[in-house]
Structures are given as structure tokens and as C-alpha cells.
C-alpha beads as a LAMMPS data file, in Angstrom:
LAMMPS data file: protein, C-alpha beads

288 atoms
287 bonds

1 atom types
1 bond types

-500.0 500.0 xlo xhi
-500.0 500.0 ylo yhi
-500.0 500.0 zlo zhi

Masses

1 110.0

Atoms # bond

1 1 1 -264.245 241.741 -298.251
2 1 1 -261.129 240.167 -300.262
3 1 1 -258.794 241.224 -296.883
4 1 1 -261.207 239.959 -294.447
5 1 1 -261.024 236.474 -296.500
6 1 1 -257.267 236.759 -296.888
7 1 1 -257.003 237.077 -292.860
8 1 1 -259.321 234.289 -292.471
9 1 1 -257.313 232.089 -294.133
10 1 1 -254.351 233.121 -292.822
11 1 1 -256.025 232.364 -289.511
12 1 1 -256.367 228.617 -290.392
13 1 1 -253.459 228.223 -292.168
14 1 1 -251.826 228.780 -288.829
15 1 1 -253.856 226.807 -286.514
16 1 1 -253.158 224.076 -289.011
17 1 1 -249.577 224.675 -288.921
18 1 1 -249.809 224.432 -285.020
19 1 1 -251.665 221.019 -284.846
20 1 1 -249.228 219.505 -287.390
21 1 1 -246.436 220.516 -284.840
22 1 1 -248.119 219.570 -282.096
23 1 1 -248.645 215.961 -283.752
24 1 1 -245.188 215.964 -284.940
25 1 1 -244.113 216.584 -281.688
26 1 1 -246.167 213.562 -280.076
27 1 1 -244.643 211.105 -282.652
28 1 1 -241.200 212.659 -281.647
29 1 1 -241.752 212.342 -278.377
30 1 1 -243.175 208.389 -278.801
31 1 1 -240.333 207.449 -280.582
32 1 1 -237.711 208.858 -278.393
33 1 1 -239.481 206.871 -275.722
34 1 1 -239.727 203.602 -277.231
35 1 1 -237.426 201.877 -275.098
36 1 1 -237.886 199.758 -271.739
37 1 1 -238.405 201.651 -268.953
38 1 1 -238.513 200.993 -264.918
39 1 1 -238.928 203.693 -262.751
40 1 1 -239.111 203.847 -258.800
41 1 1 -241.433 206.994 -258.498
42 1 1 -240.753 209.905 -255.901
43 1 1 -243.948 209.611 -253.653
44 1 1 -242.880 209.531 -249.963
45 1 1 -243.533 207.304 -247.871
46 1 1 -245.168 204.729 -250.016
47 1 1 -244.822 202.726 -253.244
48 1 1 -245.136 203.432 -257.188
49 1 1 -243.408 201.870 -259.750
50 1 1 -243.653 202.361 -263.257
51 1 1 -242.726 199.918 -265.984
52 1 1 -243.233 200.396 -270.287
53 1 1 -242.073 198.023 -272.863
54 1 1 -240.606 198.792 -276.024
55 1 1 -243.942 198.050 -277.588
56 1 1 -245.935 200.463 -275.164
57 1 1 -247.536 198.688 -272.613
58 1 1 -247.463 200.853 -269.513
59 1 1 -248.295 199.098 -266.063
60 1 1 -248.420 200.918 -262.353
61 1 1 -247.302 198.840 -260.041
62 1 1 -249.261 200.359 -256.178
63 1 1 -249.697 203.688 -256.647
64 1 1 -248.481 205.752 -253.378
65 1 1 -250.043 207.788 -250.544
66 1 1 -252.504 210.185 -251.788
67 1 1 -251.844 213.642 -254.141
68 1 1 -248.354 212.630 -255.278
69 1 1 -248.653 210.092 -258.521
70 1 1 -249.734 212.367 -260.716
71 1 1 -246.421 214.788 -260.688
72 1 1 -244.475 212.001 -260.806
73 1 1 -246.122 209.910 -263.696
74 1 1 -245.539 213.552 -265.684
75 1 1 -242.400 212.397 -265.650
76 1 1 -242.134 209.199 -267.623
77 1 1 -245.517 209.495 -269.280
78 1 1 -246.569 211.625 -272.574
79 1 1 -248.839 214.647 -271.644
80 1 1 -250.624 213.206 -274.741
81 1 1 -251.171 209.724 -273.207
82 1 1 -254.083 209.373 -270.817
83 1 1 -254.265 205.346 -270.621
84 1 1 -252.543 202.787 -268.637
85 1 1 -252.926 199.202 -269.285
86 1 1 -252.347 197.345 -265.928
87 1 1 -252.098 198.389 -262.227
88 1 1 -250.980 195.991 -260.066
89 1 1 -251.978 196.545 -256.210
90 1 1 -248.997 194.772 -254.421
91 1 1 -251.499 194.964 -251.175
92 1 1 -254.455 197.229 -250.113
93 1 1 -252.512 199.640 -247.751
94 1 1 -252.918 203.355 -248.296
95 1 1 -249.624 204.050 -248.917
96 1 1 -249.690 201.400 -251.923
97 1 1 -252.982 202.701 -253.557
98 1 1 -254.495 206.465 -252.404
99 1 1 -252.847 207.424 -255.144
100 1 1 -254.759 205.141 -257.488
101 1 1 -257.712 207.348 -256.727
102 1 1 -255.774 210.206 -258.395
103 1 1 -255.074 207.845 -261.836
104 1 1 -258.395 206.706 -262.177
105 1 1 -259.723 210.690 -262.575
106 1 1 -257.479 211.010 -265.258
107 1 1 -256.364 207.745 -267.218
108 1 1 -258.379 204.816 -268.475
109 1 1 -256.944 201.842 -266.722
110 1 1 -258.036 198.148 -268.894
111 1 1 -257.011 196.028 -265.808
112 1 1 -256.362 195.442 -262.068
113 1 1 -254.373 192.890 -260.466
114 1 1 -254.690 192.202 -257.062
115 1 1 -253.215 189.812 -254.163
116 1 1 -256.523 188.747 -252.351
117 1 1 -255.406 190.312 -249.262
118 1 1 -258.441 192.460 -247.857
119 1 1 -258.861 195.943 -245.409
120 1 1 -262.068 197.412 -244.516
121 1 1 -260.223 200.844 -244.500
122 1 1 -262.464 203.966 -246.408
123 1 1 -259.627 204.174 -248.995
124 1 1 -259.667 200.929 -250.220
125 1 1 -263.457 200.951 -250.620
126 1 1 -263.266 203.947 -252.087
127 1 1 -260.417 202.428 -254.666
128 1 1 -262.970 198.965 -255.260
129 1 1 -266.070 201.348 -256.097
130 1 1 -264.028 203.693 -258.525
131 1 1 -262.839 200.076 -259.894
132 1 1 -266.639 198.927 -260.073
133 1 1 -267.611 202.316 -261.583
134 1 1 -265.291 202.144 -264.464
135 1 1 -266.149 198.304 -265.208
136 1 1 -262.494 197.303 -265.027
137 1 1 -261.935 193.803 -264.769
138 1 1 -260.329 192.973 -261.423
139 1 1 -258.093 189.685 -261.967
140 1 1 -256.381 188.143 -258.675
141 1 1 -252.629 187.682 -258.747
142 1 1 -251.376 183.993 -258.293
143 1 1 -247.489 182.502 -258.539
144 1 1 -247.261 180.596 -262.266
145 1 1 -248.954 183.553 -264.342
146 1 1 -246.648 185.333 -266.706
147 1 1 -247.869 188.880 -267.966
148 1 1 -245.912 189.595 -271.694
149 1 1 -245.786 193.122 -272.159
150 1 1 -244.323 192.922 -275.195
151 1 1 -240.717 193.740 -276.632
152 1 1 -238.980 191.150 -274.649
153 1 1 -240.182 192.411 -270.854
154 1 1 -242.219 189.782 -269.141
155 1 1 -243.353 189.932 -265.506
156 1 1 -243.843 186.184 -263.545
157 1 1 -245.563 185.952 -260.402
158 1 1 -244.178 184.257 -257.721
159 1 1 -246.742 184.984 -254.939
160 1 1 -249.119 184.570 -253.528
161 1 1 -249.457 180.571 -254.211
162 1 1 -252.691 180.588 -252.374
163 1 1 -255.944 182.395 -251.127
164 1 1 -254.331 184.888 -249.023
165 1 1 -257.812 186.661 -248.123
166 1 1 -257.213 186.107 -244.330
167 1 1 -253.594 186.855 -243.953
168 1 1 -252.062 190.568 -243.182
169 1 1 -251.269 192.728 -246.072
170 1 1 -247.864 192.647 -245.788
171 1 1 -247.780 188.721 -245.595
172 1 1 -250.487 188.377 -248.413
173 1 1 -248.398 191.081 -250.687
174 1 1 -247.318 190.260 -254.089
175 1 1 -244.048 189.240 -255.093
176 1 1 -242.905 189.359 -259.174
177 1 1 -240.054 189.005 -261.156
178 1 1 -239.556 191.535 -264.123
179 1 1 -237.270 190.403 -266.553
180 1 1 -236.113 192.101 -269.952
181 1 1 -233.018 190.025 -271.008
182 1 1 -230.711 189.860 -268.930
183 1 1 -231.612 192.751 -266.684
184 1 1 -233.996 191.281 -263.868
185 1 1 -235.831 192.851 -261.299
186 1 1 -237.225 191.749 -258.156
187 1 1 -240.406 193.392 -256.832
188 1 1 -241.460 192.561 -253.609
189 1 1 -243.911 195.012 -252.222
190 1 1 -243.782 195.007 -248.542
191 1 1 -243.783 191.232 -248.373
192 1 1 -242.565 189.772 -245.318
193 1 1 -239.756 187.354 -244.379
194 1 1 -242.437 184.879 -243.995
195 1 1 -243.151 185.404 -247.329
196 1 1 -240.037 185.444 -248.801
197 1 1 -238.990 182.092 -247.157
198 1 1 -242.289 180.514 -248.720
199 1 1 -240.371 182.034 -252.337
200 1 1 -237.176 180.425 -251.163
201 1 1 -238.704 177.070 -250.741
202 1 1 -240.654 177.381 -254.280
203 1 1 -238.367 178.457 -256.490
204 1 1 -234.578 177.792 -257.449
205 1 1 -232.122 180.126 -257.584
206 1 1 -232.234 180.661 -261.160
207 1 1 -235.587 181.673 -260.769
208 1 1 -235.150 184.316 -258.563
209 1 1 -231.468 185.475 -258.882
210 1 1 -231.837 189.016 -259.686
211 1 1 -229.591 192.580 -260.796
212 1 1 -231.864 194.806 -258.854
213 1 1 -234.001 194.282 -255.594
214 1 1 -236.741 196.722 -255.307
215 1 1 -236.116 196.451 -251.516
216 1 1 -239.225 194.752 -249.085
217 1 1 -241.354 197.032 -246.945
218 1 1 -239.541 200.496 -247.782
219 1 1 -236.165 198.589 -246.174
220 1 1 -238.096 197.691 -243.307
221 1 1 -236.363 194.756 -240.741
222 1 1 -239.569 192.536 -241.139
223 1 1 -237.948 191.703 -245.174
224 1 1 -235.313 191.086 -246.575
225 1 1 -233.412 188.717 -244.873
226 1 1 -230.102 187.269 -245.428
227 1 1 -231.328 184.127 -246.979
228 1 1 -233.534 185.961 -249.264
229 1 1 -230.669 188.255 -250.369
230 1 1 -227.945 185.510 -250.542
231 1 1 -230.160 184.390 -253.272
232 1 1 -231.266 187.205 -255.275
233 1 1 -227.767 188.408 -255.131
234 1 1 -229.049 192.007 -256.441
235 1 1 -226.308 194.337 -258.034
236 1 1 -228.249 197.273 -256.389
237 1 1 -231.289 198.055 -254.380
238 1 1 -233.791 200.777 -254.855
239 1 1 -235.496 201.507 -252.009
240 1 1 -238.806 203.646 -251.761
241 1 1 -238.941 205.888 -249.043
242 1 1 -239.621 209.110 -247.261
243 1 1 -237.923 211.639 -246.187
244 1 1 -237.477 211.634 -242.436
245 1 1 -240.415 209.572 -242.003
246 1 1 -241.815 208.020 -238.283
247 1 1 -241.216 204.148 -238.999
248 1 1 -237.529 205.323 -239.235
249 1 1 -236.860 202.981 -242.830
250 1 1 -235.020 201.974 -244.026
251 1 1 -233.412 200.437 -241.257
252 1 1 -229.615 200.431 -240.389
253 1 1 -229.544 196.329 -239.786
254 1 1 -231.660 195.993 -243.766
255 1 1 -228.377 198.826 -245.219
256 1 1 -226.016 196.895 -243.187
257 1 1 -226.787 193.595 -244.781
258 1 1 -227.032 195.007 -248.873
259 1 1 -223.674 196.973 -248.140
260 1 1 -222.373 193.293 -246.967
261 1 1 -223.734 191.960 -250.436
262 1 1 -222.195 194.602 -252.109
263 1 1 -225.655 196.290 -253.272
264 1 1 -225.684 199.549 -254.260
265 1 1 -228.227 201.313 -252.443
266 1 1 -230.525 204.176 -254.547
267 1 1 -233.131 205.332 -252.129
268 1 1 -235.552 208.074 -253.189
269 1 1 -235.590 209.868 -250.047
270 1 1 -231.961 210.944 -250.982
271 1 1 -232.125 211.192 -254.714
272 1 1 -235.363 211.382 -255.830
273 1 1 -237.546 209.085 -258.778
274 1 1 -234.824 206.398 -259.630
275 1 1 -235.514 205.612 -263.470
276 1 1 -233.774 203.258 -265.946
277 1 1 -234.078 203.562 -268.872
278 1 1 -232.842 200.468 -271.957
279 1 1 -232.362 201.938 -275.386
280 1 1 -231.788 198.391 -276.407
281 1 1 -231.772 195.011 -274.595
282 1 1 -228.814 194.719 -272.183
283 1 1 -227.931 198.106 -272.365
284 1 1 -229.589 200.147 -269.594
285 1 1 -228.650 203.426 -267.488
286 1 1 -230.117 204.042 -264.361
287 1 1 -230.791 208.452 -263.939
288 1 1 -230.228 209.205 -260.344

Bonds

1 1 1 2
2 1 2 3
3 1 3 4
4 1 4 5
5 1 5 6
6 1 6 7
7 1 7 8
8 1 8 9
9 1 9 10
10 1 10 11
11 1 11 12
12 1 12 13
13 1 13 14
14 1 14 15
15 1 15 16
16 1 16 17
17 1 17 18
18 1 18 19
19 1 19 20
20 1 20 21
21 1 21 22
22 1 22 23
23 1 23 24
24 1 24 25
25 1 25 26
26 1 26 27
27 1 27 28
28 1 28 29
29 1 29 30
30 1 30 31
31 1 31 32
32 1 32 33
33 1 33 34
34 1 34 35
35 1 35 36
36 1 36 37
37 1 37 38
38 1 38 39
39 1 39 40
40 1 40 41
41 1 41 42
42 1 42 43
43 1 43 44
44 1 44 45
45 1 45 46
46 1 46 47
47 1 47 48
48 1 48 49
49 1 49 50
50 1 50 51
51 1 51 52
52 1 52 53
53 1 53 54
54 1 54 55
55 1 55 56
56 1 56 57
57 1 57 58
58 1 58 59
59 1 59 60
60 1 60 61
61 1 61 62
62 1 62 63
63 1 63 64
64 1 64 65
65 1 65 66
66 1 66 67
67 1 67 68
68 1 68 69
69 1 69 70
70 1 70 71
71 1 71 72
72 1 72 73
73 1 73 74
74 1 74 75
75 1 75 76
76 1 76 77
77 1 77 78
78 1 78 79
79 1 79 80
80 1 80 81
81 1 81 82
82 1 82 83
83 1 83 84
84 1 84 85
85 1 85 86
86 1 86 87
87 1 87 88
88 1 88 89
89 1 89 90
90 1 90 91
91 1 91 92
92 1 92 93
93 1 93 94
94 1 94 95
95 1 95 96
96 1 96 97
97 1 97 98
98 1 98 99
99 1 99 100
100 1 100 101
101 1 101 102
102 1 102 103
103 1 103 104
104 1 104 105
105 1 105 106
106 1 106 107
107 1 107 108
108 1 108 109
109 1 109 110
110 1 110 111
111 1 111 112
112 1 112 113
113 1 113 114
114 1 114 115
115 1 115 116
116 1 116 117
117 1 117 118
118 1 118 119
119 1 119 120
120 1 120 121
121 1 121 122
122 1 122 123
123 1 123 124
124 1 124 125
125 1 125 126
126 1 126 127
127 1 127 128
128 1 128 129
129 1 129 130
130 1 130 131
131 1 131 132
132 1 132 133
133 1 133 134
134 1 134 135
135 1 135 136
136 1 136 137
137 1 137 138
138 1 138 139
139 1 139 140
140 1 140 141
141 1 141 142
142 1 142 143
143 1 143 144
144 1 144 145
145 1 145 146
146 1 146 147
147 1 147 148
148 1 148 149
149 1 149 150
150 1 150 151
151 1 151 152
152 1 152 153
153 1 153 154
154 1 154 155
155 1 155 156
156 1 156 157
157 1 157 158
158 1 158 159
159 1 159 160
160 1 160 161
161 1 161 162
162 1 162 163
163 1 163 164
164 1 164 165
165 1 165 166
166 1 166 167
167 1 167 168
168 1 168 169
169 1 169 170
170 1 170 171
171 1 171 172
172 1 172 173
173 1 173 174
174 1 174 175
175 1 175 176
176 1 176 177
177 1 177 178
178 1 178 179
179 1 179 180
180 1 180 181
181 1 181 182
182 1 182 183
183 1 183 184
184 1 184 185
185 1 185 186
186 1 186 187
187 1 187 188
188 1 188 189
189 1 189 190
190 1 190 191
191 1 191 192
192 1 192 193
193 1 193 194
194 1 194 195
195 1 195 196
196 1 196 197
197 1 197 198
198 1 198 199
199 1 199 200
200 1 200 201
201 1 201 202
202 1 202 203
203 1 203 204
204 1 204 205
205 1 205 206
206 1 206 207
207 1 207 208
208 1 208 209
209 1 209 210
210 1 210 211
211 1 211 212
212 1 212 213
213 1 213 214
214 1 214 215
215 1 215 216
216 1 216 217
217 1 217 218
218 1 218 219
219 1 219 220
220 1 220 221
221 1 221 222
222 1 222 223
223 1 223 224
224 1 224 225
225 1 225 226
226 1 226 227
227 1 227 228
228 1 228 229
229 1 229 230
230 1 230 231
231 1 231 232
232 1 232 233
233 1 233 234
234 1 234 235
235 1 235 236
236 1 236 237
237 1 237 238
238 1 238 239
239 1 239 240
240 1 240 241
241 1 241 242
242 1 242 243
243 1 243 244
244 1 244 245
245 1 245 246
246 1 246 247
247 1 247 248
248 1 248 249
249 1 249 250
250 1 250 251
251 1 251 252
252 1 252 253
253 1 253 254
254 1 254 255
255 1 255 256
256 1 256 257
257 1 257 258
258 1 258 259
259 1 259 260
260 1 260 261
261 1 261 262
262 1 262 263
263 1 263 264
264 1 264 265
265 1 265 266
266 1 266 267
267 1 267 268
268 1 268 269
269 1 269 270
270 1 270 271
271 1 271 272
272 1 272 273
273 1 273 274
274 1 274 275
275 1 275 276
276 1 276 277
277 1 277 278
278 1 278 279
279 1 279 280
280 1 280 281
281 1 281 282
282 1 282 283
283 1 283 284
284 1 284 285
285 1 285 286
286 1 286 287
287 1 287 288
């Protein structure tokens, strides 16, 4: 009796032992990630971005084609953390949100942001029912709002100005500055040069004037044109992009023009998930 007791408890005392490392290891792991982090997310052909303040906050911005988030969040997200406080749907194309489908079976999201822009395609249905299902607020994106995410990173919205519920997706898309101190990143989903020269005529170049382009349309020829870059001036330009892929991006004339600027080009189709990663304010290292 007095051995079967003794191996009971020894029993415990070990599965005790193994939670408190486990939780150890969790607050290990949170504090090691405390920093600011932007990430440009290996999905193919498509877009998912991934952004954390110091304080936490965790917003997706689009979420990629479908069956590829997932693998990729695993990388920049705790195996312990199953919530995500924003995603932002830059517009309603599949290769922006399938993979939003994927998040919502697995994290609790507390808000969507959205252009306006509309698709009767079955994916995005299927994307505004799960949204409906889980009761998360839906809030429409529009140039003047400022999301603080705490620790210093703040995102401001530049577009769309207006209701953009009858223009294409690409026009309608939304365009966003991120900004933790001095290191400023522009984020313009697959918005057009229409688009861009409606930013242009909005905004100075203070405003806009940026170290990192997150490049239009997956370095498509319909963005980024030479006014726009002129003024955002970007240090480098990420690019999101698949390998090989039909529409043949990013094209030669959109490299041609950021190796004129003298942007560094990171493209994910060559290197993989770009992340950066700031320990402390003005001190960040981009892992390519």
C-alpha cells in the first residue's frame, strides 16, 4: 500500500514539474518576443503580413490563398497563443483572404477591417458568414483613422477616402502607413496607380515618405509608379510573390524602376518569409 502511494506521488510530482516547465517556457518564450515585429509571410502567390507591438497586439494584415497561413504564422506566433486582435482585409480577392478561413478555425479574431470593396465570389461569402458566425465586429477602413497598437507602433489609413463599394478591388484596396519611430512602412495591398495618385494628391510627402515599400499588386505594372516611388523614397521593397507564377510578377519595368531608386528588393519567391524584427525602437534587423 505505502509503495503504491509513494509511486502515486511520484507520478504527480512529475506532471507538476512538467507544467511548471512548460509555463516557464511560455513566459520565456513571451519575453524573448516582446519586441516589434513585421513580417512578409511565405504564402505564394498572395498576401499576408504580420505585425506585433512591443505590448502584444498582433494584427493580420490579408491572409493569402488558401492552406498556407497557418505554417507560416507558426513562425512568428507562440504555439501557446491562439488569438489575434485585428485582421485587416486589404480587398476581398482570394489570394488576400482564403487563408482567413484557415485563422478563424483556430484563433479568436476581436476585429475586422475592411475597404468596402465587394465580390460575389463563394470565398468571400464564405469569409463574411464565418465573420457573422463568430460575432466579430466588422469596422470599414477609411483615410484619417489611426489604429495604436501600443509600444510606439501606430498604423494610419490613408485610403480609401470614400465609399469604394462600386469600384474594382484593386482600385478600392487599402492603403496604410505603419510607423514605429523612425522605421516606416508603406502597405499598399494591390492598390492601383489610380489609387496611389489619389494618395499623392492627399497627402504631403512627410506623410508618406517611407524606409520600406511593401510593393503594390505583388510588383505588378498597374502600381507603383514613378511618382508614387519618387515620394515614398523606400530604402527597400518587399515584395510578395510566387514562385514561377502565371501573371509573371513582379514585373521587369516595376524592378527596373526600385533598382533606379536604389531599393533593395526582398521578394519571397527567392528568399522566403521576410521578417524584421526591433529589439528596441530604431534598431531593427530584417532575417532574410
Amino acid at each position: 500500500m505505502f509503495e503504491r502511494c509513494k509511486k502515486y506521488w511520484l507520478f504527480l510530482l512529475v506532471i507538476l514539474l512538467l507544467v511548471a516547465n512548460i509555463f516557464i517556457f511560455y513566459l520565456d518564450w513571451q519575453d524573448s518576443h516582446r519586441n516589434f515585429t513585421f513580417a512578409m509571410l511565405d504564402v505564394g502567390q498572395g498576401d499576408a503580413l504580420f505585425i506585433e507591438s512591443p505590448t502584444g497586439t498582433q494584427i493580420l494584415v490579408d491572409g493569402g490563398p488558401p492552406r498556407k497561413i497557418l505554417n507560416q504564422l507558426s513562425r512568428v506566433v507562440s504555439p501557446f497563443d491562439r488569438s489575434i486582435d485585428a485582421i485587416i482585409i486589404t480587398n476581398p480577392d482570394a489570394d488576400h483572404i482564403a487563408g482567413f478561413l484557415d485563422v478563424l478555425k483556430i484563433y479568436k479574431v476581436d476585429s475586422v477591417f475592411e475597404s468596402g470593396t465587394l465580390t460575389d465570389s463563394k470565398t468571400y461569402q464564405n469569409l463574411k458568414d464565418e465573420i457573422n458566425k463568430n460575432n466579430i465586429p466588422s469596422i470599414l477602413a477609411r483615410r484619417g483613422m489611426k489604429l495604436n497598437l501600443g509600444g510606439g507602433v501606430f498604423i494610419d489609413i490613408l485610403f480609401p477616402d470614400r465609399d469604394v463599394s462600386s469600384w474594382s478591388t484593386n482600385d478600392g484596396s487599402i492603403v496604410a502607413r505603419l510607423t514605429y519611430g523612425d522605421t516606416k512602412i508603406m502597405l499598399t495591398g494591390d492598390a492601383s496607380v489610380k489609387t496611389e495618385k489619389i494618395i499623392l494628391e492627399e497627402n504631403s510627402q512627410e506623410q508618406l515618405k517611407s524606409n520600406i515599400l511593401k510593393v503594390g499588386h505583388h510588383g505588378s505594372r498597374t502600381s507603383t509608379s514613378l511618382e508614387f516611388l519618387k515620394v515614398i523614397n523606400p530604402s527597400y521593397a518587399f515584395i510578395s510573390d510566387g514562385k514561377d507564377n502565371k501573371y509573371g510578377h513582379p514585373h521587369k519595368e516595376i524592378l527596373d524602376e526600385l533598382n533606379q531608386f536604389g531599393a533593395k528588393v526582398l521578394r519571397t519567391d527567392l528568399l522566403g518569409a521576410i521578417i524584421m524584427k526591433c529589439v528596441k525602437m530604431n534598431a531593427c534587423e530584417i532575417n532574410r
